[in-house]
C-alpha positions as CSV (number, residue, x, y, z in Angstrom):
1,X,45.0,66.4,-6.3
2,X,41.6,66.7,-4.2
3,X,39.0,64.4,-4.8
4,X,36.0,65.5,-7.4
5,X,33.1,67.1,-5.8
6,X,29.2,67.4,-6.7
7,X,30.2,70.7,-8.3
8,X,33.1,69.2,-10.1
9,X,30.9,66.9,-12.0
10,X,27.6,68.7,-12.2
11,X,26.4,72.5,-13.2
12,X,23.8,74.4,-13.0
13,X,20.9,74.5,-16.4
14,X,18.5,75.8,-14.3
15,X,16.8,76.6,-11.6
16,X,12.6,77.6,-9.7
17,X,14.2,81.4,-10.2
18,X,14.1,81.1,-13.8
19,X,10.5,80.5,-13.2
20,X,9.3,83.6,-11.5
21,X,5.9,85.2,-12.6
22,X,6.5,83.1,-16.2
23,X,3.2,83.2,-16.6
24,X,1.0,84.6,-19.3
25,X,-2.2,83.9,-19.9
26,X,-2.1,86.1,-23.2
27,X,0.5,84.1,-25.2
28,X,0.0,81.0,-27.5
29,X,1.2,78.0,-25.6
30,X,3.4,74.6,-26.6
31,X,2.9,71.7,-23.8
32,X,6.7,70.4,-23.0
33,X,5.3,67.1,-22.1
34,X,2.4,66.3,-24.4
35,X,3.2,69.1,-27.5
36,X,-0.1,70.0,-28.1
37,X,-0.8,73.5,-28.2
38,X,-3.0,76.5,-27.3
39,X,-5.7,75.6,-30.3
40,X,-5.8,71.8,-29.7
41,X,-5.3,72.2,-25.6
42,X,-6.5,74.5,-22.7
43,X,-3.9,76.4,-21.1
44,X,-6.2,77.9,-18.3
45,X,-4.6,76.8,-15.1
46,X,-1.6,78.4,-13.8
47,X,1.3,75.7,-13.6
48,X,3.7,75.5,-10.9
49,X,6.9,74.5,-11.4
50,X,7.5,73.6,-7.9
51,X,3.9,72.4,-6.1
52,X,2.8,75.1,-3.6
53,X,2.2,72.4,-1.5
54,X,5.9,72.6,-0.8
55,X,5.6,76.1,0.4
56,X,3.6,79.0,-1.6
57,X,5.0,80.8,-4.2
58,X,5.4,82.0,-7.6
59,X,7.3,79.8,-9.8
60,X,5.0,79.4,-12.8
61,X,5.4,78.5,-16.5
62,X,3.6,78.6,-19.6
63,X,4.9,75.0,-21.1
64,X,1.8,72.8,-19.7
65,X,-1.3,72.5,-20.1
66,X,-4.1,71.8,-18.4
67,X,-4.5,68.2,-19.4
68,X,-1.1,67.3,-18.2
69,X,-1.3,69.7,-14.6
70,X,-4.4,67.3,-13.9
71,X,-2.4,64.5,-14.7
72,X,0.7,65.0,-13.0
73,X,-0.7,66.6,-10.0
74,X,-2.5,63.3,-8.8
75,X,0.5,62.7,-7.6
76,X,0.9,65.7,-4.9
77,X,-0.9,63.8,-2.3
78,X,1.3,61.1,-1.6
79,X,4.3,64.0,-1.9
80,X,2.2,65.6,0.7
81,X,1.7,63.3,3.3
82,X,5.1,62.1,2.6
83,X,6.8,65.5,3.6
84,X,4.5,66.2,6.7
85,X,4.5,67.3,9.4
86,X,7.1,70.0,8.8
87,X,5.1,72.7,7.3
88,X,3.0,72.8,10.3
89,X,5.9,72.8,12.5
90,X,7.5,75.7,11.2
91,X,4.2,77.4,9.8
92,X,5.2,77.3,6.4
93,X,2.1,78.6,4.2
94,X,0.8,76.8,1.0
95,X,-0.9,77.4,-1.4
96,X,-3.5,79.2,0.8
97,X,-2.7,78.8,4.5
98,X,-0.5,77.0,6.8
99,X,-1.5,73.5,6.7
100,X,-3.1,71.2,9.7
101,X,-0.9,68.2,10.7
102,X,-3.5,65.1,11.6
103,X,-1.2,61.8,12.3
104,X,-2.1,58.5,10.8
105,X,-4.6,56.8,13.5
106,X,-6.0,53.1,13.8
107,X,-9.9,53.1,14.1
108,X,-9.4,53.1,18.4
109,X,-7.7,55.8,17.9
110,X,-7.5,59.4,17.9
111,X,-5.3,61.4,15.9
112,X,-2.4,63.6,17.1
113,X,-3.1,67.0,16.0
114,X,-0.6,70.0,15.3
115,X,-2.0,73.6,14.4
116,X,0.4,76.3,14.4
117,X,-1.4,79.3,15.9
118,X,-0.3,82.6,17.2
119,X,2.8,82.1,15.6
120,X,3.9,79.1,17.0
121,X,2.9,74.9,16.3
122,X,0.3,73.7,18.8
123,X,0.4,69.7,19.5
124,X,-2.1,68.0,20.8
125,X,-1.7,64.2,21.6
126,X,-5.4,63.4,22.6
127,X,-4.4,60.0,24.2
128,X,-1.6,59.2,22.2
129,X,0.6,59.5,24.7
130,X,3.2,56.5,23.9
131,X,4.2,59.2,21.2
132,X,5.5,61.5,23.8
133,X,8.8,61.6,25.3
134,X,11.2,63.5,27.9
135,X,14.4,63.4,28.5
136,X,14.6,65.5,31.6
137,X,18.0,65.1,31.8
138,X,18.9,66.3,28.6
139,X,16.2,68.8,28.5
140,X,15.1,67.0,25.6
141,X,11.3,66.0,24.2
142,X,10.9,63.6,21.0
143,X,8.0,63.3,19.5
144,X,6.7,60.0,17.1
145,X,4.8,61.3,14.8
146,X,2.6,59.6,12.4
147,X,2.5,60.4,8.7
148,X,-0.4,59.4,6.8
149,X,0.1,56.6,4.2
150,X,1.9,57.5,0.9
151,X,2.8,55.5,-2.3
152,X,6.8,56.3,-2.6
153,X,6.9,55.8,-6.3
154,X,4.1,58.2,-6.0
155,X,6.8,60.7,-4.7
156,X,9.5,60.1,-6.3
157,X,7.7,61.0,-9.6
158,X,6.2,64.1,-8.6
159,X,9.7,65.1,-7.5
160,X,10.9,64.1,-11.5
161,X,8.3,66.2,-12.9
162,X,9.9,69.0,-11.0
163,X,13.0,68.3,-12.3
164,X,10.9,68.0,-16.1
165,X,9.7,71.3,-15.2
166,X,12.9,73.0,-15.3
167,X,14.5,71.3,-17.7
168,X,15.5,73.3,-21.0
169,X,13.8,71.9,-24.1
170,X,16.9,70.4,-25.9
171,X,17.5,68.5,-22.8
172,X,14.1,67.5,-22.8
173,X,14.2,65.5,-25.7
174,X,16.5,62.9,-23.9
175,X,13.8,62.1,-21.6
176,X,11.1,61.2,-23.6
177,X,10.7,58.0,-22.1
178,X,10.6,59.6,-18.8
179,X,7.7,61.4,-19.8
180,X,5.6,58.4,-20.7
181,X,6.4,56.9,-17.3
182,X,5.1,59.9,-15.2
183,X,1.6,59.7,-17.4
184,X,1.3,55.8,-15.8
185,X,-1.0,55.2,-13.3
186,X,-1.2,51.4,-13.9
187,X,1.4,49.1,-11.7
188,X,4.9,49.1,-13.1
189,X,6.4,45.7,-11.6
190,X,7.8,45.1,-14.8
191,X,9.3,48.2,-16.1
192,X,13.0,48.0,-15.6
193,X,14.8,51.3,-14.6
194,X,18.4,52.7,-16.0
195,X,19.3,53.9,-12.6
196,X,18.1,53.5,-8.7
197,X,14.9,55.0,-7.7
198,X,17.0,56.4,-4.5
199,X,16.0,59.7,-3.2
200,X,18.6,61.6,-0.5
201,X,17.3,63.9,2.5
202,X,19.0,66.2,4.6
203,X,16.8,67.8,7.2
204,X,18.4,70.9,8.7
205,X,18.8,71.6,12.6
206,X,19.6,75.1,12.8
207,X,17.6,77.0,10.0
208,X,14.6,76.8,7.5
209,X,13.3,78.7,3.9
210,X,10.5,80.0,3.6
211,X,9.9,79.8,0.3
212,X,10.8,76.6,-1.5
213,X,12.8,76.4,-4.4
214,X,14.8,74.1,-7.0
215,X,18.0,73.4,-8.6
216,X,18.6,70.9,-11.9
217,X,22.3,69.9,-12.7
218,X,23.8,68.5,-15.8
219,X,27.0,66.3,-15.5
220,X,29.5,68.4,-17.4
221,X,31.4,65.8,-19.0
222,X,30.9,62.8,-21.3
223,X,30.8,59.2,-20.6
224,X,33.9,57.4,-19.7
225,X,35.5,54.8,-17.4
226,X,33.2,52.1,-17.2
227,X,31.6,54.3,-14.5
228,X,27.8,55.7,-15.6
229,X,27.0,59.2,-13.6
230,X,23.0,60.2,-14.5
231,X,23.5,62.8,-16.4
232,X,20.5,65.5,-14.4
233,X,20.1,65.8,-11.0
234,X,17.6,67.5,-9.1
235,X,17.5,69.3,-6.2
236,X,14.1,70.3,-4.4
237,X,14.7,72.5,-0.5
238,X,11.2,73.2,1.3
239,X,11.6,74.3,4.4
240,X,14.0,71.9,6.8
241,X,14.4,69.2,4.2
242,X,16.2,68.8,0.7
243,X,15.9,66.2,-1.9
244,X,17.9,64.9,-4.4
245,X,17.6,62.5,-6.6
246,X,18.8,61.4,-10.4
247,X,16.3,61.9,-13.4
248,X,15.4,58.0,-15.1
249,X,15.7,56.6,-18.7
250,X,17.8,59.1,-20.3
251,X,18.6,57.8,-23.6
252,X,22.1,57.6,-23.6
253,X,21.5,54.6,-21.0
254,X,20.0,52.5,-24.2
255,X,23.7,51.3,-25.1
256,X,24.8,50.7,-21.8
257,X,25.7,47.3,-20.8
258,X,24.8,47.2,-16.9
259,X,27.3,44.5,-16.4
260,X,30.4,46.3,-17.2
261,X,29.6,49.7,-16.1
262,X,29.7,51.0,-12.7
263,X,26.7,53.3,-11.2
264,X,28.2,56.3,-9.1
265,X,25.9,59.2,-7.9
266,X,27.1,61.9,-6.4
267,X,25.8,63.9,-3.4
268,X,24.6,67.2,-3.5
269,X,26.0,68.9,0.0
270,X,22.4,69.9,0.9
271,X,24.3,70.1,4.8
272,X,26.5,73.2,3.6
273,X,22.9,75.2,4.1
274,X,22.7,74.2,7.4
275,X,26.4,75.3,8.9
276,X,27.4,79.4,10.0
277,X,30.5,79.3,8.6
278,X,31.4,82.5,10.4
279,X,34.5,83.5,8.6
280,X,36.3,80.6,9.4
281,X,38.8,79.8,6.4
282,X,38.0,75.8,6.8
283,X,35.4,73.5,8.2
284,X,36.6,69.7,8.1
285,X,33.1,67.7,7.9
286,X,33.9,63.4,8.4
287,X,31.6,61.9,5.4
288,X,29.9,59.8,8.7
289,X,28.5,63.3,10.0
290,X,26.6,64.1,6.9
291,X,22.9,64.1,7.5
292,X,22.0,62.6,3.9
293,X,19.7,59.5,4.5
294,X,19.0,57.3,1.3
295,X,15.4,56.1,0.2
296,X,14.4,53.7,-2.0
297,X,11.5,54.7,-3.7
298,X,10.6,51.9,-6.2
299,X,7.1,50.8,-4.2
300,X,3.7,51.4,-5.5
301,X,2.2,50.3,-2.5
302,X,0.6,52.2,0.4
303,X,3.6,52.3,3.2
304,X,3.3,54.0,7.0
305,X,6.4,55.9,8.1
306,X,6.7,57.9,11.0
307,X,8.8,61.3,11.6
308,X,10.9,61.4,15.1
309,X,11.3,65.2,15.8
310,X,13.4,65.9,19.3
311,X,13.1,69.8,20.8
312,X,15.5,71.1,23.4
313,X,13.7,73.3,25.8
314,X,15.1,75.8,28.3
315,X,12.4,75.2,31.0
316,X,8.5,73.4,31.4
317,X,5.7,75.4,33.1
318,X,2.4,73.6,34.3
319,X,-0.5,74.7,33.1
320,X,-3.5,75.2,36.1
């Protein structure tokens, strides 16, 4: 009997395809998060269902209004600065262009730069050169880059609202709660969560999408076994990385006693999109090799992080 995988446990409701050109600015409108409709809200602004600032394109929907877009999308900044600087590296366009990488910098300082130009990501390290590393040996350069400052709560709901985005309407109404708690600007200290605010990324090595896209799945089965699987989980890919993470306060966690049931998430196998299979009949992957890193994303607080990038290179020329 082989062990249960993600796609054992979880299926597909829906997905950013679902989503393409939905649109329609002639319709009357219902908001899925507020409920107010086209006579007592605008509906003017074109929503995205996945934020072009994960890569442009044309996942749209007519279920929100402009009230809550506004809302919700003072969140994007801290998603943006969170993700960067991969856009830039691989000259992945927006909403209008392909962005312009500028690291964190102390006031002595000036910042690393990264423009991608003539197809192809020019760095420029001003006098951060600390940040700069070869491994001649190895034919090897790392880079430290410096990500602007981002609130990870911040993040971690803009990724929910994604996963609100998609989800179907009946399913909606288990996640009521969550809805509130995306419209909160204030400090949340005291709220206490049904699940882990963990978020899981795989960055890829061999490959990229150009255009983003999303995936929510629905655990397929009921309750059982004094073991509590989240019952939606969201997957977000943009570019070389892929999230997932677990939606909060669905309301069959009310009834739960914490103390007797055991919290399992499973892992989406965001690596699979990074392998050539190449016909092979099997590929045996150790659990230790998987490139998943876990974030906890329960801060409201400004942090710094930094992205470590290495690039094998065949040769170096001088320039005169």
């Amino acid at each position: 009997m082989h062990e249960k995988t993600f796609f054992d446990k979880y299926e597909l409701i829906s997905s950013s395809n679902d989503f393409r050109g939905q649109f329609n600015v002639t319709i009357d409108k219902v908001c899925k998060f507020c409920l107010k409709t086209s006579k007592e809200n605008t509906f003017k602004n074109i929503p995205h269902v996945i934020p072009e600032l994960l890569g442009k394109n044309n996942y749209t929907s007519n279920d929100e209004c402009d009230s809550c877009n506004k809302l919700f999308g003072a969140y994007e900044t801290d998603l943006s600065n969170y993700i960067s600087p991969y856009q830039t590296l691989i000259g992945q366009k927006t909403k209008s262009k392909i962005p312009i990488f500028q690291s964190r910098k102390d006031s002595a300082e000036k910042s690393t730069t990264i423009k991608y130009i003539d197809g192809k990501p020019n760095i420029n390290f001003n006098n951060n050169l600390v940040d700069f590393h070869y491994d001649y040996t190895n034919k090897l350069i790392s880079m430290n880059l410096k990500k602007k400052k981002f609130i990870p709560l911040n993040v971690y709901k803009s990724l929910v609202k994604i996963g609100l985005s998609l989800c179907p309407r009946n399913e909606l109404e288990d996640y009521k709660k969550t809805i509130e708690w995306l419209a909160k600007n204030d400090s949340e200290s005291e709220i206490v969560y049904d699940i882990p605010l963990n978020l899981y990324r795989t960055r890829f090595a061999n490959k990229y999408y150009d255009k983003p896209f999303a995936s929510l799945y629905k655990r397929r089965f009921e309750i059982a076994n004094n073991k509590y699987e989240p019952k939606l989980s969201l997957v977000v890919c943009s570019g070389v990385l892929v999230f997932q993470l677990f939606i909060p306060f669905c309301t069959e966690t009310e009834n739960i006693n914490y103390k007797e049931y055991q919290l399992v998430n499973d892992l989406y196998p965001a690596f699979l999109h990074n392998l050539d299979f190449k016909g092979e009949e099997k590929i045996e992957i150790h659990p230790s090799q998987l490139p998943i890193i876990k974030y906890d994303m329960n801060y409201s607080a400004q942090v710094e992080a930094d992205e470590i990038i290495h690039f094998k290179y065949e040769k170096l020329e001088s320039i005169k």
